[in-house]
FIVEX-390344 format. One record per residue: residue number from 1; residue in three letters; x, y, z of N, C-alpha, C, O in turn. Coordinates in steps of 0.001 Angstrom, whole numbers, plus 500000, padded with zeros to 6 digits. Layout:
<atom NUM ALA <X Y Z> <X Y Z> <X Y Z> <X Y Z>>
...
END
This chain:
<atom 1 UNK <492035 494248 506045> <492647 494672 504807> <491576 495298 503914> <490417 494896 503807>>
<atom 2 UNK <492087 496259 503337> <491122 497092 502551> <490584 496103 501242> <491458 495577 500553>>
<atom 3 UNK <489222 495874 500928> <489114 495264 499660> <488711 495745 498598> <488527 494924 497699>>
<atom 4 UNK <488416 497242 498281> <488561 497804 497531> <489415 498835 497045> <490353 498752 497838>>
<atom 5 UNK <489759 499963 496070> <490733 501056 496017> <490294 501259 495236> <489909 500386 494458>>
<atom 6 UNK <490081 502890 494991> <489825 503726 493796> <490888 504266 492892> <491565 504781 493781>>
<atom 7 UNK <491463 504503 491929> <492783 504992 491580> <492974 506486 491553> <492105 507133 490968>>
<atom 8 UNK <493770 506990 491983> <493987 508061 492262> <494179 509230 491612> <494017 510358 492079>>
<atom 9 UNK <494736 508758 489868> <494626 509570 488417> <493376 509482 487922> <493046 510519 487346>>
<atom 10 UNK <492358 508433 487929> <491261 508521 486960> <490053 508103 487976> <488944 508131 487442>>
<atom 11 UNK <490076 507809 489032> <488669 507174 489517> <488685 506018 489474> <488884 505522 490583>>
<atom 12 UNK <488504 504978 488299> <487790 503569 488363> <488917 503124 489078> <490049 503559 489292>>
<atom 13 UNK <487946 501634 489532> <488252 500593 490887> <489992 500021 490143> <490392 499599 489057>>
<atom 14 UNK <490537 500309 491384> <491720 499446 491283> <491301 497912 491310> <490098 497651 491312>>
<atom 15 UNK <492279 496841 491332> <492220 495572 491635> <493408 495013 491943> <494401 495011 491216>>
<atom 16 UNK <493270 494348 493451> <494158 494145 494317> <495313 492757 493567> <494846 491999 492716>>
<atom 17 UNK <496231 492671 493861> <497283 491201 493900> <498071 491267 495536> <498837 492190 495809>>
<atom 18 UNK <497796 490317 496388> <498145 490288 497952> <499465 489284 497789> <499613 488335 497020>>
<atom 19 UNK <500274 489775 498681> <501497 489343 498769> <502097 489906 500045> <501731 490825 500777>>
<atom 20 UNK <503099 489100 500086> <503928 489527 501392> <506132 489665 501230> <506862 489057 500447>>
<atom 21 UNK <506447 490515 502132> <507357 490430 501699> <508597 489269 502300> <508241 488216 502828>>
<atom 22 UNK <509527 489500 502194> <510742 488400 502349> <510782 488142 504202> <511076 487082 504754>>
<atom 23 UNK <510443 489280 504798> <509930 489489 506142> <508920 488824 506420> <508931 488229 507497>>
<atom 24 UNK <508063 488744 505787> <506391 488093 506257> <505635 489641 506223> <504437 489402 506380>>
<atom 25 UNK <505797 490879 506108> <505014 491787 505703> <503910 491636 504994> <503981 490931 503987>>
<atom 26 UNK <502883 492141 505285> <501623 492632 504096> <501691 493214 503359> <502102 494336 503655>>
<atom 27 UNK <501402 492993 502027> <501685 494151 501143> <500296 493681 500107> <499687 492612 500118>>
<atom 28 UNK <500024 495149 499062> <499208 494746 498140> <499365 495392 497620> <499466 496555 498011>>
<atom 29 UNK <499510 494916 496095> <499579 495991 494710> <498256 495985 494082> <497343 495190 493859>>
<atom 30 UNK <498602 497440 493859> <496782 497660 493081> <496834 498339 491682> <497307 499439 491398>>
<atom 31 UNK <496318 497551 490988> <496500 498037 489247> <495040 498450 488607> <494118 497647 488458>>
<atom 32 UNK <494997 499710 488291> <493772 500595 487752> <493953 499667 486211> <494996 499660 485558>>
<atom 33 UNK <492650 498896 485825> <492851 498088 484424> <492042 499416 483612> <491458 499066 482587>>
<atom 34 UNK <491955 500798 483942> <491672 501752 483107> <492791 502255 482529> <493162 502150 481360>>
<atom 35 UNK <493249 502756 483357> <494972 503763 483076> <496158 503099 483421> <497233 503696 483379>>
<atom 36 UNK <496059 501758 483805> <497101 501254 483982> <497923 501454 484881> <499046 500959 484962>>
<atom 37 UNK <497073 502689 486098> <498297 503319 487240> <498631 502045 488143> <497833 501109 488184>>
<atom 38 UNK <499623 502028 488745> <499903 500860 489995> <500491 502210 491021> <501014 503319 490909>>
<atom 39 UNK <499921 501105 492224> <500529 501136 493598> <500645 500037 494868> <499808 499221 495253>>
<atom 40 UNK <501733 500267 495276> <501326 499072 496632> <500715 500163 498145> <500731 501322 498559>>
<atom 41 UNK <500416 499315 498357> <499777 499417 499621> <500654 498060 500803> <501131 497077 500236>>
<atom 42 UNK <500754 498150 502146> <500859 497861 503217> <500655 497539 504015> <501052 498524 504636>>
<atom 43 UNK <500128 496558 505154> <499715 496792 506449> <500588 497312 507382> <501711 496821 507505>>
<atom 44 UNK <500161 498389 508162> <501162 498802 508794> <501501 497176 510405> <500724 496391 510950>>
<atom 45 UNK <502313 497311 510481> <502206 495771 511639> <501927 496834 513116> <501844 496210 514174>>
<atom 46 UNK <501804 498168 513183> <501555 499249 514508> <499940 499404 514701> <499172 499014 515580>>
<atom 47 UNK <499789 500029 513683> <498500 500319 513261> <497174 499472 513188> <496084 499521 513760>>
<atom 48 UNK <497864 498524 512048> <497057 497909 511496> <496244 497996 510220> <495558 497164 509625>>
<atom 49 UNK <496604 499552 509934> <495832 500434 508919> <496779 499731 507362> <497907 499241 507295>>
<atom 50 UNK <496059 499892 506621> <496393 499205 505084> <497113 500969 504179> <496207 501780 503990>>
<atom 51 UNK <498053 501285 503868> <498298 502265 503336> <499491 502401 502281> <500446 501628 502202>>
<atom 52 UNK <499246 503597 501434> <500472 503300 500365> <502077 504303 501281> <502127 505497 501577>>
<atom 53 UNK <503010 503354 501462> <503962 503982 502494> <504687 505377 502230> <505329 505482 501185>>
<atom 54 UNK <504630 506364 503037> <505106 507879 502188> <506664 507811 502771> <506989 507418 503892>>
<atom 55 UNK <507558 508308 501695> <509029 508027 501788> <509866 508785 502818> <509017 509383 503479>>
<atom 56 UNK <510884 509038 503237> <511278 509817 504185> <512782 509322 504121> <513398 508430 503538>>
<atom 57 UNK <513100 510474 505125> <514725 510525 504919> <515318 508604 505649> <515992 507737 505092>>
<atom 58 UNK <514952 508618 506433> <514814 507101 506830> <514164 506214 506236> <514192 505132 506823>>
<atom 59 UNK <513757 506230 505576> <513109 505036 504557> <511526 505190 504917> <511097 505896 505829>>
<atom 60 UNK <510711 504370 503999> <509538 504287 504143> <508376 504527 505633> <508817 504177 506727>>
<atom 61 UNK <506924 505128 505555> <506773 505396 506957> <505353 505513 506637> <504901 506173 505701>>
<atom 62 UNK <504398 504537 507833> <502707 504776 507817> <502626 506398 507816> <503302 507176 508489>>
<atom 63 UNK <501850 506620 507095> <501268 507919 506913> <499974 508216 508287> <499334 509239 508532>>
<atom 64 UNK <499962 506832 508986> <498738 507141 509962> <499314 507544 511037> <499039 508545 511698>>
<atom 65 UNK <500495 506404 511304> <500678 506589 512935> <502262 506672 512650> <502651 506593 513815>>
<atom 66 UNK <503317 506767 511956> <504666 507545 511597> <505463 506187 512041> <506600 506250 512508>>
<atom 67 UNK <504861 505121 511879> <505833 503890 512063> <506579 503520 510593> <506209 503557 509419>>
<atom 68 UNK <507995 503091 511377> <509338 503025 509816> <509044 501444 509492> <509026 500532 510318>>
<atom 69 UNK <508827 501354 508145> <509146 499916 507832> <510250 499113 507709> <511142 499920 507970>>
<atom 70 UNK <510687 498268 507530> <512340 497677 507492> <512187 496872 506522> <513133 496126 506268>>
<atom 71 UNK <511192 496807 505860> <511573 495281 504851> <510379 495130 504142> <510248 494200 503346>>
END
């Protein structure tokens, strides 16, 4: 799991909150305490890769390796 993140509007370090979902998924939200941006992030369960999920006509999808999430 990634333990750092940069924010993506301003630069300074995000800071992680780890959680999982109703599935048992990985998930992590990351809040820039500069600008206040949020995002979650993922483990993909294919991959393995930690990523923020890009949307699609089927629902959510790793941006690494094109696996669909369900939950």
């Amino acid at each position: 799991m990634v333990s750092s993140r940069r924010c993506p509007v301003c630069g300074h370090r995000m800071v992680p909150e780890v959680g999982c979902t109703s599935k048992g998924a990985a998930w992590t939200a990351w809040a820039c305490r500069h600008c206040q941006h949020r995002e979650t992030t993922r483990e993909c369960p294919q991959c393995h890769e930690e990523h923020v999920p890009v949307a699609s006509a089927k629902g959510p999808v790793c941006p690494s390796c094109g696996h669909r999430y369900n939950g």
